[in-house]
PLY file of the C-alpha trace (Angstrom):
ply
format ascii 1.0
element vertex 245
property float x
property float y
property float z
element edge 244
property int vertex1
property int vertex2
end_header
75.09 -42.14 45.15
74.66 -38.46 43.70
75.77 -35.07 45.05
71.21 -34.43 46.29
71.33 -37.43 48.12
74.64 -36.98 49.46
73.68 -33.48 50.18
70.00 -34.74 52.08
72.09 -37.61 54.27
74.65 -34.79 55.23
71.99 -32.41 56.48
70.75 -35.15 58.93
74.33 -34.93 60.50
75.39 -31.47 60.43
74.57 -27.90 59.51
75.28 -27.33 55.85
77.89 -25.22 55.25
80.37 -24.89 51.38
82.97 -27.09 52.82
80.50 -29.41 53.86
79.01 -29.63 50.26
82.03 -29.54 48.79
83.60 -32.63 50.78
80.40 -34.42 49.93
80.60 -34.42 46.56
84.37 -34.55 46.13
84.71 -38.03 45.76
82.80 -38.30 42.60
84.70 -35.91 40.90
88.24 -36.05 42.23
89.35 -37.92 38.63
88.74 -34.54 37.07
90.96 -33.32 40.22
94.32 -35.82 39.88
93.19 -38.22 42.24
92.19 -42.16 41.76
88.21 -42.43 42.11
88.24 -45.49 44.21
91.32 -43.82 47.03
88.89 -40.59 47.16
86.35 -42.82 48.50
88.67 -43.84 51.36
90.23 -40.89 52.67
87.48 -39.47 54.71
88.93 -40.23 58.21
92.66 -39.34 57.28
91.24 -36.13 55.84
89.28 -35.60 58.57
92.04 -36.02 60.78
94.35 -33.93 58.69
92.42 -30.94 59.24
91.97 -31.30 62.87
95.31 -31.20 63.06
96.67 -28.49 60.14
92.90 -26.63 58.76
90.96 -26.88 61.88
88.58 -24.37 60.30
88.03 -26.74 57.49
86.75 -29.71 59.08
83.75 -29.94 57.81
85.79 -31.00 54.30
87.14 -33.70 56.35
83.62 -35.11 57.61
82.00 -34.36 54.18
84.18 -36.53 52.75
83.64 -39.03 54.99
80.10 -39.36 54.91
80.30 -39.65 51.11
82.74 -42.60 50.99
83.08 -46.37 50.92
84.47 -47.37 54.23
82.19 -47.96 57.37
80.14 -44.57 58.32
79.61 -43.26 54.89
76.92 -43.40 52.43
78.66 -45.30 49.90
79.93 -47.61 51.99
76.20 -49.04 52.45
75.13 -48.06 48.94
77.83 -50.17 47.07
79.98 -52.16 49.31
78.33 -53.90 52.18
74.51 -54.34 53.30
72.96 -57.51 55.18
71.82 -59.82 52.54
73.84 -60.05 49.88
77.50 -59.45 49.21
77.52 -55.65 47.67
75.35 -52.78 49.31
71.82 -51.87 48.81
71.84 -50.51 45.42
73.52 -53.44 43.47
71.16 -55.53 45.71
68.03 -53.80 44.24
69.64 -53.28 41.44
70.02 -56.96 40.65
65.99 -56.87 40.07
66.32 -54.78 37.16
69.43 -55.31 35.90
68.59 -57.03 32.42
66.07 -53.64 31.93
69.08 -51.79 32.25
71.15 -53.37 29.70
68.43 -53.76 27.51
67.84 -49.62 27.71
71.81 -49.12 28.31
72.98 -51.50 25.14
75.77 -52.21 27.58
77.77 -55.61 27.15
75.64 -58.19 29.84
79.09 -57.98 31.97
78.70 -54.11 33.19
74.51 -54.87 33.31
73.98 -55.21 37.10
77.01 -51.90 37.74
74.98 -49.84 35.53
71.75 -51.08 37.32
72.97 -49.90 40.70
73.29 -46.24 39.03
70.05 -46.39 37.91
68.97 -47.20 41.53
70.94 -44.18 42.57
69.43 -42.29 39.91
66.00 -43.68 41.63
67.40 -42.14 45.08
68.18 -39.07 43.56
64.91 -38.51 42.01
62.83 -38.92 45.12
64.98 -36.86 47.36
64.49 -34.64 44.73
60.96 -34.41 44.68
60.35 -34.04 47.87
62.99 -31.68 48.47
62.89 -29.47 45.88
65.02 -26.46 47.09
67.71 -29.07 48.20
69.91 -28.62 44.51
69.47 -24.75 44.44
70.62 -24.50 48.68
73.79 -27.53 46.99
74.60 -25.40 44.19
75.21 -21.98 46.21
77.32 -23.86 48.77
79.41 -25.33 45.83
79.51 -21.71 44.40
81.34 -20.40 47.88
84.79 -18.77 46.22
86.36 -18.68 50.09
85.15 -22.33 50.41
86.27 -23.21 47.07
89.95 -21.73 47.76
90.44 -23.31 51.26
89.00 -26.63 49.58
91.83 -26.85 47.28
94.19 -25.51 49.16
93.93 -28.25 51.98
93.96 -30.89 49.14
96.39 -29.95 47.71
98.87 -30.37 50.78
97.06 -33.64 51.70
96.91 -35.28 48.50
98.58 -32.67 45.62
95.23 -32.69 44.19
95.32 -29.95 41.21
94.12 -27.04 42.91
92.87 -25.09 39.28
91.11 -27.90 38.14
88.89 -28.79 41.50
87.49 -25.00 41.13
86.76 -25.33 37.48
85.06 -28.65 38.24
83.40 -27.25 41.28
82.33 -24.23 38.67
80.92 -26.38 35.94
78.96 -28.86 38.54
76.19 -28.79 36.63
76.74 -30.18 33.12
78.47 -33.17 35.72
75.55 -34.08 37.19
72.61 -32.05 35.94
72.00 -30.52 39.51
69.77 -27.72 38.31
67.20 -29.41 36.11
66.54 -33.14 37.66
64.28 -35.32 35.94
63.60 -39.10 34.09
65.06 -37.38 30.67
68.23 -35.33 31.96
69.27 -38.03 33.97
68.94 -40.23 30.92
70.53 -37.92 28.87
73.51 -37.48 31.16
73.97 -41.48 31.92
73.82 -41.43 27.77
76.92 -39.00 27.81
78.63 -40.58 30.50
78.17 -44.12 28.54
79.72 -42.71 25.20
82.38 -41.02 27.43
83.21 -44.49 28.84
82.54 -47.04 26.61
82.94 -44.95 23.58
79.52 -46.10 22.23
76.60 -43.99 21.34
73.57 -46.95 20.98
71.70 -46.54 24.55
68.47 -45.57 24.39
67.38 -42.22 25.99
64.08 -42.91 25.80
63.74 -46.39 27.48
66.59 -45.30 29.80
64.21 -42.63 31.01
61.39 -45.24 31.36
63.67 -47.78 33.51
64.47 -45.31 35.20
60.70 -44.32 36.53
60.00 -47.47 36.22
62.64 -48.23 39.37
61.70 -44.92 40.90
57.81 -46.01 40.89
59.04 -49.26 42.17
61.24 -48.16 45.19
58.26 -45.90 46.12
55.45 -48.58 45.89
57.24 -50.68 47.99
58.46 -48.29 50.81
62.12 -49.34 49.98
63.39 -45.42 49.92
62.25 -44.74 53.22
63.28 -47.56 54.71
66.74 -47.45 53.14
67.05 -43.80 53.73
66.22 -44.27 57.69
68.50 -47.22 58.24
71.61 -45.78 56.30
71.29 -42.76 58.59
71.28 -44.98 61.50
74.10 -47.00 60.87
76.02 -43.98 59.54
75.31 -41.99 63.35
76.69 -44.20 64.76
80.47 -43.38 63.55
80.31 -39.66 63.02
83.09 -37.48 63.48
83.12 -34.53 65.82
0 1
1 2
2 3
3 4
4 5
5 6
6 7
7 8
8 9
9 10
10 11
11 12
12 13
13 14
14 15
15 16
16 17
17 18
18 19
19 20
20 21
21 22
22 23
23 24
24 25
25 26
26 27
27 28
28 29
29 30
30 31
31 32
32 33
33 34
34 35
35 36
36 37
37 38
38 39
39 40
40 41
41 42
42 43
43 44
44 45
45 46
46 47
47 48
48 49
49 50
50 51
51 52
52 53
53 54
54 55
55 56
56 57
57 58
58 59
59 60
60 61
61 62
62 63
63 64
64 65
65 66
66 67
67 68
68 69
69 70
70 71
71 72
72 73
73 74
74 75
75 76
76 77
77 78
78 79
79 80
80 81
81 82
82 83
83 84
84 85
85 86
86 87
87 88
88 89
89 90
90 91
91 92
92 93
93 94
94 95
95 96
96 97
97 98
98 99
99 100
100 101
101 102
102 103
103 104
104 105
105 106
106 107
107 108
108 109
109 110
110 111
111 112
112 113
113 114
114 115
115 116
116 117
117 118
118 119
119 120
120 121
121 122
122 123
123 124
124 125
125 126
126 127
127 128
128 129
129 130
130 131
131 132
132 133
133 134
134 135
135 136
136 137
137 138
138 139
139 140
140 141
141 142
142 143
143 144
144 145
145 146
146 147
147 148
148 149
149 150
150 151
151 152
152 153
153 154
154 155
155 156
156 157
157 158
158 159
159 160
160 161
161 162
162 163
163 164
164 165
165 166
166 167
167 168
168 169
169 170
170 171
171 172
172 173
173 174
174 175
175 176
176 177
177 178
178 179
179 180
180 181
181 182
182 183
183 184
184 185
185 186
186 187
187 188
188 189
189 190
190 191
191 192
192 193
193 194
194 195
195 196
196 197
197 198
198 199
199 200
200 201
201 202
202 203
203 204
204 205
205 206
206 207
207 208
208 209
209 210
210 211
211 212
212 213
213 214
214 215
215 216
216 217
217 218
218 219
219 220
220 221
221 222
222 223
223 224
224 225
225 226
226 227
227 228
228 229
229 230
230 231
231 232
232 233
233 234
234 235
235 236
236 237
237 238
238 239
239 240
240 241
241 242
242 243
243 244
């Protein structure tokens, strides 16, 4: 999911604090760090444990990291990897409704269709939790900003992982233009899955304009229907019932 909704699940946990928000979101950007995507998605609970035992006043990296990832207890875990049903988690289950939309918007081969779907169903998350939080991305950014947080942050990766300690702050610095924290609608989102696609794929043929449309489109849907409340009160459910104190 993205750093808001990340950021909105936290809060139901724990007190925000910078190393909080800055666990939360490190998974999605520890590629720009020197670390593997996928591992930063599995080392809340060894981080976690790291710190109790070597940065006990940086534990709150440890469970922010945690709650973001993909084994059992965090958000992504649920999101992508495992919910009753179906054999992926809830977003590439919904996503698999609009999946041909997608590619049709995306111009993405029909292989990476119901992958890019699931974003967009994040994207859908995001949006809401936007909406009706709105001073949830301004409270994120200042927390990111936190130089003392920053600096213990990369320090305690560093010994746990080697992650490069220079290039987490400049990420953690340039947040923005990442994920488009500080301006969050149907067209920047749009605009930023439209850089991310040229980035990956090296192509430049989606369409920002019906992107933006699928992309309310799902967000109307998910509303109509109930589906982010309901998703948004059992993921916090299952996800209290491993936390880490």
């Amino acid at each position: 999911m993205f750093p808001i909704t990340h950021f909105y699940i936290n809060q139901q946990f724990y007190t925000p604090t910078p190393l909080l928000a800055i666990g939360g979101i490190f998974p999605d950007i520890a590629a720009a760090c020197g670390m593997e995507r996928n591992e930063a998605h599995l080392i809340g609970k060894k981080l976690y444990d790291f710190c109790v035992e070597k940065y006990p006043e940086a534990i709150d990296l440890g469970r922010g990291v945690f709650l973001h990832g993909a084994t059992e207890g965090g958000a992504d875990y649920y999101s992508d990897e495992f919910w009753e049903g179906g054999e992926k988690g809830w977003c590439f289950q919904k996503g698999a409704e609009f999946a041909e939309e997608v590619g049709k918007a995306t111009k993405l081969d029909e292989e990476y269709w119901l992958w890019k779907s699931h974003n967009f169903i994040e994207l859908g998350l995001e949006i809401i939790t936007d909406i009706r939080n709105p001073y949830l991305k301004t409270e994120l950014c200042k927390l990111l900003e936190d130089k003392k947080a920053q600096e213990l942050a990369a320090k305690v990766l560093k010994d746990f992982a080697n992650v490069n300690s220079k290039k987490l702050i400049r990420t953690l610095n340039d947040i923005d233009s990442i994920f488009e924290l500080k301006n969050v609608n149907f067209i920047t989102l749009a605009q930023n899955q439209y850089r991310g696609i040229i980035r990956r794929f090296n192509s430049d043929q989606s369409d920002i304009t019906q992107m933006a449309i699928t992309l309310k489109h799902i967000t109307d849907n998910m509303l109509e229907n109930y589906e982010y409340d309901q998703f948004m009160s059992e993921v916090t459910e299952k996800m209290s019932k491993f936390l880490l104190y």
